[in-house]
C-alpha positions in Angstrom: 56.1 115.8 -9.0 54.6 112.5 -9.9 52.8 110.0 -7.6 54.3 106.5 -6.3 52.5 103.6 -7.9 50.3 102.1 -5.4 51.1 98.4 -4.4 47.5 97.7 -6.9 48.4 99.3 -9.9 52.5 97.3 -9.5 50.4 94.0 -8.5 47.9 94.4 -11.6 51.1 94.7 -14.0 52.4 91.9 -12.8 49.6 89.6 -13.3 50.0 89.0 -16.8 53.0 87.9 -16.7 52.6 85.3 -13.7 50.2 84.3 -16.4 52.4 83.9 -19.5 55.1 81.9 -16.5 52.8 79.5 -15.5 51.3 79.0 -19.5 54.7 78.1 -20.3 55.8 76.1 -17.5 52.8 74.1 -18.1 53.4 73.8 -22.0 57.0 72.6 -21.3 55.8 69.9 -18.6 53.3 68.7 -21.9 55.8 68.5 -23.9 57.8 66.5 -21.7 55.7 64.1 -21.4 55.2 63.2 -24.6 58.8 62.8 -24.8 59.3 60.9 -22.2 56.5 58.1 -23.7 58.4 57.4 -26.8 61.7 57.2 -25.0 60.7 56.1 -21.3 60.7 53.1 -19.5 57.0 51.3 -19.8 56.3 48.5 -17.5 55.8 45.2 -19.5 52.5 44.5 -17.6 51.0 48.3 -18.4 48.0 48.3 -20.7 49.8 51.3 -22.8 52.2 49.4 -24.3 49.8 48.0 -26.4 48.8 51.1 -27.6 49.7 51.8 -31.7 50.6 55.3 -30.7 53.3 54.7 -28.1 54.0 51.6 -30.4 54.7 53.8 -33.2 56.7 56.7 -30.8 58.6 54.1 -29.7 59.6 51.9 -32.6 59.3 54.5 -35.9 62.1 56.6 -36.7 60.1 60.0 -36.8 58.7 58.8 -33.1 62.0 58.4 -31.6 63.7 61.0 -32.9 60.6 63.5 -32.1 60.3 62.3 -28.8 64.3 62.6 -28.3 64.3 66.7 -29.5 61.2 67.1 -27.2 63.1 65.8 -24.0 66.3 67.3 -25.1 65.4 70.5 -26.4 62.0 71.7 -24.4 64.4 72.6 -21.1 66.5 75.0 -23.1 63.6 77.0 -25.4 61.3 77.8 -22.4 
């Protein structure tokens, strides 16, 4: 006759995958934020539109269409 798992042992295999949740909940919310520079609404008086970076996300072709899959495709994957 085997033992019931104590509440520890179930809570201490289920840490690491609160772990691996919150990693990729936090990796998605990156990557949306990068997307959402190069196709977002800047203010005109903000000091980051004068940035070559967000210049370059949002004017380039490679920028806009990275920034576009990023916001598009980062719900779905994670």
């Amino acid at each position: 006759m085997t033992a019931l798992p104590s509440a520890r042992q179930e809570r201490a295999a289920a840490e690491p995958r609160t772990w691996i949740a919150i990693l990729e909940g936090f990796l998605g919310s990156l990557l949306i934020l990068v997307g959402s520079v190069g196709v977002g609404w800047i203010a005109n008086g903000s000091p980051m539109i004068r940035n070559s970076l967000v210049i370059a996300m949002r004017t380039e072709g490679f920028g806009v269409m990275s920034s576009t899959v990023l916001l598009a495709e980062v719900p779905w994957c994670c």
